[in-house]
C-alpha positions in Angstrom: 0.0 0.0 0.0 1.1 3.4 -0.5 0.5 4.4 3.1 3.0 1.9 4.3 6.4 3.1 5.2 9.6 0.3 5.3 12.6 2.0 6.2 14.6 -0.9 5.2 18.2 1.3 5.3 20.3 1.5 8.8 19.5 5.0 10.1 22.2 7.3 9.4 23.5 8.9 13.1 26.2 10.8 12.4 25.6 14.3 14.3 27.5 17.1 12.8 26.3 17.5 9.2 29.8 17.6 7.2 30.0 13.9 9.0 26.4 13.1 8.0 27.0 14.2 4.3 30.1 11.9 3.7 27.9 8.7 5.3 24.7 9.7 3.1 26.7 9.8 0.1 28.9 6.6 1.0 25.3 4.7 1.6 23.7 6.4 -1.6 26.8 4.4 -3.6 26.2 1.6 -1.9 22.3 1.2 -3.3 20.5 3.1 -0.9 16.9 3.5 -1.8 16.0 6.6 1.0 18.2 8.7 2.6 16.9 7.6 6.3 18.3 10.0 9.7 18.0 10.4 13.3 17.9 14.0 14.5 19.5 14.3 18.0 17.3 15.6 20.6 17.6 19.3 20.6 16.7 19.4 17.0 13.8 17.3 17.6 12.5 20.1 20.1 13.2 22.8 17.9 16.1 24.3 20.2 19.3 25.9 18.5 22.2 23.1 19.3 24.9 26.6 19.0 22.6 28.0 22.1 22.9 25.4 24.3 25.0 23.2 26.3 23.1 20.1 27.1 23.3 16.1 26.4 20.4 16.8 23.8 22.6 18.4 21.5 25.0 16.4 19.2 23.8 13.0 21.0 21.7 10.6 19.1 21.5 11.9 15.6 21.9 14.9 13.6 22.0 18.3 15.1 20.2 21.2 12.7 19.8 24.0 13.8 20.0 26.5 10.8 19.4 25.9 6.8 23.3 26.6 6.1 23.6 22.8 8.7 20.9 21.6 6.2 23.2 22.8 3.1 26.1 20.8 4.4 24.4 17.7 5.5 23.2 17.6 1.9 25.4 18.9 -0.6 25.9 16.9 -3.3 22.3 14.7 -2.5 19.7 16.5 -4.1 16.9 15.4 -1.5 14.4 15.1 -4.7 16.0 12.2 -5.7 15.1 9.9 -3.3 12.7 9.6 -0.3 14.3 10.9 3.0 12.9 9.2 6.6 13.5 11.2 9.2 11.7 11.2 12.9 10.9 14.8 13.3 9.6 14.4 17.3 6.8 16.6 18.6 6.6 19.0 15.7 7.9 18.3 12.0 7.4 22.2 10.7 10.2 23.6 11.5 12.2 20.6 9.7 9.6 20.5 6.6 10.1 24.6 6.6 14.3 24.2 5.9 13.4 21.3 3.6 10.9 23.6 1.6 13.6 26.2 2.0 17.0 24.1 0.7 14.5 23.0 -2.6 13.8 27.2 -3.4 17.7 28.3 -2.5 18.9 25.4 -4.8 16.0 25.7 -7.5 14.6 22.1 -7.1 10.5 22.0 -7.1 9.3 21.7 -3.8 6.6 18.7 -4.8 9.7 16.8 -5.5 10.7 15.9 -2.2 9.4 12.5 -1.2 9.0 10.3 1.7 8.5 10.9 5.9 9.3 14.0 7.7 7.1 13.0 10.2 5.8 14.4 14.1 4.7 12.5 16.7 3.5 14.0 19.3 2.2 11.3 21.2 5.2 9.2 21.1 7.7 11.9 22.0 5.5 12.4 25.3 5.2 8.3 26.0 8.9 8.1 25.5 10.3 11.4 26.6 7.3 12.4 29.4 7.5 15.8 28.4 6.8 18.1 25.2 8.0 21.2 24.0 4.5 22.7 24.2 1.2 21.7 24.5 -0.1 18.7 23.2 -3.3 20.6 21.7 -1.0 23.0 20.0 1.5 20.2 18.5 -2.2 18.2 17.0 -3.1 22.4 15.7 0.4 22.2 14.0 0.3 18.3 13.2 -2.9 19.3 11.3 -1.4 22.8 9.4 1.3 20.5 8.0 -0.4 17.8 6.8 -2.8 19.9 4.6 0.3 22.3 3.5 2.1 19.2 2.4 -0.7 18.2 0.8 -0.6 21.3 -1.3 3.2 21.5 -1.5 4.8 18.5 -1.3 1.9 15.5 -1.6 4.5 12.7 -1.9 5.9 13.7 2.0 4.1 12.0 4.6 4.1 14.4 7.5 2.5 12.3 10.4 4.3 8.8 12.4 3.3 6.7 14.4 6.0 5.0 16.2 5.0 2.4 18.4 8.8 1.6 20.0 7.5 3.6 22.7 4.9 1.2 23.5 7.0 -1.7 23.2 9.4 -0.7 26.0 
């Protein structure tokens, strides 16, 4: 079904984006079918990794903070060309804003990018206990993305579920 997401590719972890670039590439020509990425914490509650000094930031993933960390994480991997995964955590706009804005500054179509940029509130709170802001606000969000996708970018799946929260 189309709904259905596999991420059959190993997660790429590497945290600082020059690092994550060389392993996407290095997996891409190996046969890589998606470009799939952990975000460390800090990124996944929107904070700026350069403004803090915490175990969220750098630990677990990727750290984004600004689109030029975007740039470098993917220069030379032209997003469009594959489906990206990528656990967003409690809110995926801010992610699916520098996406939308690395497509315009490099002149790729913005309904080109495919694949999951996807929030989940609800997990984040059942794994983490906490959330960046209120749940009702994140669903208010959840919901704005999900029909501006739809209108942007309808190949991007914008909402996870992720059940290893559950499982623990």
């Amino acid at each position: 079904s189309a709904d259905v997401v596999v991420r059959a590719e190993t997660p790429i972890t590497s945290v600082l984006p020059q690092e994550f670039n060389v392993q996407a590439i290095w997996e891409r020509e190996r046969g890589a079918s998606m470009i799939n990425f952990r975000l460390d914490r800090a990124t996944r509650h929107g904070q700026d990794a350069e403004a803090l000094d915490t175990d969220d930031v750098r630990h677990g993933g990727l750290s984004l903070s600004t689109l030029a960390d975007l740039h470098k994480a993917f220069t030379a991997l032209r997003p469009e060309e594959r489906p990206i995964f990528v656990a967003a955590g409690a809110e995926g706009a801010p992610l699916l804003g520098m996406f939308s804005a690395l497509l315009t500054a490099n002149g790729q179509a913005e309904s080109a990018l495919s694949g999951t940029i996807g929030a989940d509130p609800l997990g984040v709170l059942a794994s983490e206990g906490t959330l960046p802001m209120d749940i009702e606000s994140l669903y208010d969000e959840m919901a704005a993305t999900v029909l501006w996708a739809d209108e942007n970018m309808p190949e991007l799946r914008t909402v996870l579920v992720d059940m290893v929260p559950y499982h623990a």
